[in-house]
C-alpha positions as CSV (number, residue, x, y, z in Angstrom):
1,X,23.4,30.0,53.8
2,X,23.3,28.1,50.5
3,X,24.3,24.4,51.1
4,X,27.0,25.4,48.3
5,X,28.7,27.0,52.1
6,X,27.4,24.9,54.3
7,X,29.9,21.4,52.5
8,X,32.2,20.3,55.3
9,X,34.6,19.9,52.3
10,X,34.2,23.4,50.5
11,X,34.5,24.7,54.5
12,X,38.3,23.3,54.4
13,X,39.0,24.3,51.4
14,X,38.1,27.8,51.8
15,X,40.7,27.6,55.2
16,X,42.9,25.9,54.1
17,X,43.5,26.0,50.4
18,X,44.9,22.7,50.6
19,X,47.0,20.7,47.9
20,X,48.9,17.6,46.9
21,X,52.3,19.3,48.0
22,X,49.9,20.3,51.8
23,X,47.4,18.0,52.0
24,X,44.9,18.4,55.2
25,X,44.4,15.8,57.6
26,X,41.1,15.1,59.5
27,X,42.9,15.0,63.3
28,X,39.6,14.6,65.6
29,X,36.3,13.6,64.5
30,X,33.1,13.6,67.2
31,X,29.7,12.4,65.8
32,X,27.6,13.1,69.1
33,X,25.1,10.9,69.7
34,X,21.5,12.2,71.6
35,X,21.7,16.1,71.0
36,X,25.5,15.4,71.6
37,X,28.1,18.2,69.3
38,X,29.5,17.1,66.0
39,X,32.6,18.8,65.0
40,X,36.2,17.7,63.1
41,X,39.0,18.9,63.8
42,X,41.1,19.8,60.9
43,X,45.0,19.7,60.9
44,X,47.6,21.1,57.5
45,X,51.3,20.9,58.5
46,X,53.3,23.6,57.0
47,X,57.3,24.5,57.5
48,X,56.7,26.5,60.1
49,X,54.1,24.2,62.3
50,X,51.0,22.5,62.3
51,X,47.6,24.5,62.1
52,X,44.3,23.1,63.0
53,X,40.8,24.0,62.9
54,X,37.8,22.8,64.8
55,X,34.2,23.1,62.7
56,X,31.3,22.3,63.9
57,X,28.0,21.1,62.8
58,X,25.1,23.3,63.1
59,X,21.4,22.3,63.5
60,X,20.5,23.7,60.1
61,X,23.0,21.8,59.1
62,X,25.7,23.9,58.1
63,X,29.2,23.8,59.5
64,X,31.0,26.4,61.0
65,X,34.3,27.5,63.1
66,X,32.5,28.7,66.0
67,X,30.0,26.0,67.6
68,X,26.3,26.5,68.0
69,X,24.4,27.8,70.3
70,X,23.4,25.5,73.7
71,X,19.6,24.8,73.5
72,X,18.6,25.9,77.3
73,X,15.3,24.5,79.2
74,X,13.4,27.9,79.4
75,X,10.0,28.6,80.8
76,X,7.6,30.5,79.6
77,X,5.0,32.7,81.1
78,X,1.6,33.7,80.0
């Protein structure tokens, strides 16, 4: 994934297609801390309701809709 589609802000705009008459508002924002998820919730209200989005951040860096994969303790044989 180019980092062109891996922008936070080019993620939201792709969903949302927001402009000065529906702006998008930032609704919950989680930085984890130690290995902890990052993800922002975004919210655009619209005449018929509020929509909102989660994305998360991936370990390549990239963010996403659907959140990364858990990093399990495995063991390993030889």
């Amino acid at each position: 994934m180019s980092i062109r589609e891996s922008n936070l802000r080019l993620q939201i705009g792709k969903w949302f297609a927001p402009t000065p008459a529906l702006p998008v508002r930032i609704k919950r924002l989680a930085l984890g801390r130690s290995g902890g998820r990052r993800y922002v919730a975004v919210e655009v209200s619209r005449y018929a309701g509020g929509t909102a989005i989660w994305f998360f951040r991936h370990r390549e860096g990239n963010w996403q809709v659907f959140p990364p994969d858990i990093k399990r303790p495995a063991l390993q044989l030889s």
